[in-house]
N, C-alpha and C positions, 0 to 999 in steps of 0.2 A: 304612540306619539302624544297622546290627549295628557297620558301620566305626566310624561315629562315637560307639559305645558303645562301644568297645574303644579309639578313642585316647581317650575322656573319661576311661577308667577306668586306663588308664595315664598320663595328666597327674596324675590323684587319687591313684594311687599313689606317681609320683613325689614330688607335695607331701608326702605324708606323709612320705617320708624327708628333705626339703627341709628341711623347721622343725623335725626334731633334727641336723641338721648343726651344727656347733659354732659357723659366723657369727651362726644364729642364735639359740642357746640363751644367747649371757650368756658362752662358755669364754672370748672373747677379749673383752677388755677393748671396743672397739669393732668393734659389729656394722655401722654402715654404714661403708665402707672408704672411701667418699668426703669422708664430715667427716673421716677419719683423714688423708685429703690437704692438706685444706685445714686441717686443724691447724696441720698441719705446716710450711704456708705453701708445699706445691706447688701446682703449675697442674695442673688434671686437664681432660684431652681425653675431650669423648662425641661423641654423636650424635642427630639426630633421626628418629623413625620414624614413617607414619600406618599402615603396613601391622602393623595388629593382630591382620589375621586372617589372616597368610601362614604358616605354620608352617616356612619355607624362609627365609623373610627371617630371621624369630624365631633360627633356628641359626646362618646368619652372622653376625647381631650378638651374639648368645650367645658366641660364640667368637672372637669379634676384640677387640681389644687396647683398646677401648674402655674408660674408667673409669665412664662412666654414657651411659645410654641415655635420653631425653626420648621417652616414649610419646603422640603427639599426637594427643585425641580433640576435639579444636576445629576438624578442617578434615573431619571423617569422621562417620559413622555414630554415632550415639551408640548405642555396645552396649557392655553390663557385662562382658558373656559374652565378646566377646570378648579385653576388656582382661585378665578372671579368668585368660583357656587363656594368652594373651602372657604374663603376668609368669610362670605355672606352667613357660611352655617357657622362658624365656631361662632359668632356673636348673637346668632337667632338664635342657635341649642343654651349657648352660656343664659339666655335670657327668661328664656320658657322653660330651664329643666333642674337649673340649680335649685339647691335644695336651702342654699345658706347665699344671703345678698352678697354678689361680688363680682367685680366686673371683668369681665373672658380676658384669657391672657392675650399677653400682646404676641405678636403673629409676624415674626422677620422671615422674609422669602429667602431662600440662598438661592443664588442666581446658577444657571445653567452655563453661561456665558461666565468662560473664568478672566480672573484680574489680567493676566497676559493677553487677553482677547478686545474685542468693544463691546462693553454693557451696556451701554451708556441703551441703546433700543430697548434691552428688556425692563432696564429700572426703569425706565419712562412707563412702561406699561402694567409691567409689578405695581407699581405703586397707584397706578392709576385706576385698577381693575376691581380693585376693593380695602377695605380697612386693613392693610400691611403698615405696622410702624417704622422699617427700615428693611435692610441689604445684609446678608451675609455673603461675602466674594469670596469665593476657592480661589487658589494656586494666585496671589497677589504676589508680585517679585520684585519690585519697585516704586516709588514715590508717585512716579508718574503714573504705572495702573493706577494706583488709589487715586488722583488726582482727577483723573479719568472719571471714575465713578463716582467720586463726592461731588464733582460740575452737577451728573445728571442726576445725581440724589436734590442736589440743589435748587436744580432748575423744573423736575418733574413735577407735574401735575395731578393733586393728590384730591380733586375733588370729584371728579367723574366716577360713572355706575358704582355709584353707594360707597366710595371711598371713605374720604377721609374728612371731613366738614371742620376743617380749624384756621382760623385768620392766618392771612398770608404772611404775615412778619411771625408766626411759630410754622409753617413750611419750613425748615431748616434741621440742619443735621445740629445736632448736641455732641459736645459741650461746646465746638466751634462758635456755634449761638446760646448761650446759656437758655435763652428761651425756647431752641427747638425741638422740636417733637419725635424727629426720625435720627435714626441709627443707622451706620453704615459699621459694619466689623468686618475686619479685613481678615484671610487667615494666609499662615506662610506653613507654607509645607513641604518645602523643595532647596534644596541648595541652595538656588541664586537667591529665595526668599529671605533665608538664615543669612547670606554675604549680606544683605544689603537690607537687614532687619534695622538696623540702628534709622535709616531715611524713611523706611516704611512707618515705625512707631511713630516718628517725628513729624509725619503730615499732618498740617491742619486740616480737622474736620473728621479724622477717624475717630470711632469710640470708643472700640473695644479692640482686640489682635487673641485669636486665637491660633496656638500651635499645635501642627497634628503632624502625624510620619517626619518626625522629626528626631535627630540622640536627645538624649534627656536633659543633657548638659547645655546643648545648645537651646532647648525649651525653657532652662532654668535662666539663662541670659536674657533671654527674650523679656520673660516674665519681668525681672531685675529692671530694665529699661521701660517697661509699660508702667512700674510703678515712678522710680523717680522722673517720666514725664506726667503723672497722671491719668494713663490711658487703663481704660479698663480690661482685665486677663478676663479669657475665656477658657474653659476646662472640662473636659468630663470627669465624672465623680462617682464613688458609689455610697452607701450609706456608711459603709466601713472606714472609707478615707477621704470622706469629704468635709470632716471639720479639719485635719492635717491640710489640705488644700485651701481651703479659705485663712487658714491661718498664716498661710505660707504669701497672699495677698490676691486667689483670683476671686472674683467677684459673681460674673456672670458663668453659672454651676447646670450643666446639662445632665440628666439623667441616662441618656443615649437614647436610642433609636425605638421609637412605639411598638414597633415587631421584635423586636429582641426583648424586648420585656413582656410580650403577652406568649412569647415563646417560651422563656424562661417558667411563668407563673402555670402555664398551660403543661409544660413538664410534670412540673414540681407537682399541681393536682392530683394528674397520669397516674404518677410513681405510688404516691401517697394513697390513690384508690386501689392499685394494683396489689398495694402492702396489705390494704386492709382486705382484699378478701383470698388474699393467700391459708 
């Protein structure tokens, strides 16, 4: 019990010095460095994580070259607590362990709570529970989900236990407010989502629209329409065909999933020692 009173109180301490660091105070012109990418019109490379409550994982991706991190509490545990310690550590490990100045990726919660359902509780709490820059929504089928969730992206309360410390006029979803700071990305991966993708792309206030379990054809429409409204594509990639994908116009480029890659790598070692003392 005493351990876990001494890292809680060093996560707390390092929050406090976390939300006067100058990303977050307002000194630099843009606090999330991800919309600063995609202003810009680059592709930004993340990843996904469900291990929220690794403290070991939380440092690797803290400190890898990542642009943003997808914190997925839709396949896991639904605990607050431990999304709060995750988003507290990827900005204390990004701070104390890099090795080259640069500031921890930005950290979008996908929600447990899908777009057909009522978010609107967990984003209020997501958002409020630590330095998270936006929403990833599963299974979005209509206007109205997204609508739903952009209100309480809107309305959430981004300053409490060590969140998010940025003037109230950038509280606001981008590009809907060109000066906002948070992200809302919707994703459609169902039927009704593909029937009624043209009203989904078309909400004000979405970022981004990713497609997944979806025919290719119907992804390729999708894509088609996020660009002639301006919305930004979401995709995963591998290093094989991920400049064909950015060329093709998505933006926001995930690596996949943090155990599928330390599984893949951890193989590939395996094989590679097995060969050599054959």
């Amino acid at each position: 019990m005493k351990i876990l009173t001494r890292r809680y109180l060093r996560l707390l301490t390092a929050a406090a010095t976390i939300v006067w660091l100058p990303q977050w105070t307002g000194a630099q012109e843009r606090s999330n460095r991800l919309i600063a990418l995609l202003e810009a019109g680059k592709p930004a490379i993340g990843v996904w994580t469900g291990a929220l409550a690794a403290p070991r994982i939380a440092k690797v991706l803290a400190t890898s070259d990542a642009d943003f991190i997808v914190a997925d509490v839709e396949h896991d545990i639904y605990d607050f607590g431990a999304l709060h310690r995750f988003l507290l550590e990827v900005q204390d490990f990004s701070r104390r362990f890099r090795t080259e100045p640069r500031e921890a990726p930005v950290v979008l919660v996908k929600l447990a709570n899908r777009g057909t359902w009522d978010p609107r509780y967990e984003i209020a709490e997501s958002l409020k529970v630590g330095p998270a820059m936006g929403v990833w929504i599963p299974m979005v089928e209509s206007r109205a989900d997204l609508e739903r969730a952009i209100s309480a992206v809107r309305e959430a309360e981004t300053s409490a236990l060590a969140g998010l410390n940025i003037p109230k006029e950038k509280r606001d979803v981008w590009p809907l407010n060109p000066k906002g700071e948070l992200l809302v990305v919707a994703m459609i991966e169902t039927e009704e989502g593909v029937r009624r993708a043209q009203e989904i792309v078309g909400t004000p206030g979405v970022s981004a629209i990713e497609t997944v379990h979806i025919p290719d054809a119907d992804a390729a429409r999708i894509l088609k329409m996020c660009r002639e409204r301006g919305v930004i594509a979401a995709v995963d990639a591998t290093p094989s065909d991920v400049k064909a994908k950015i060329d093709a116009g998505y933006k926001l480029i995930s690596v996949g999933w943090d155990f599928g890659l330390m599984q893949k790598a951890l193989k590939d070692t395996i094989d590679a020692m097995r060969s050599g003392i054959k």
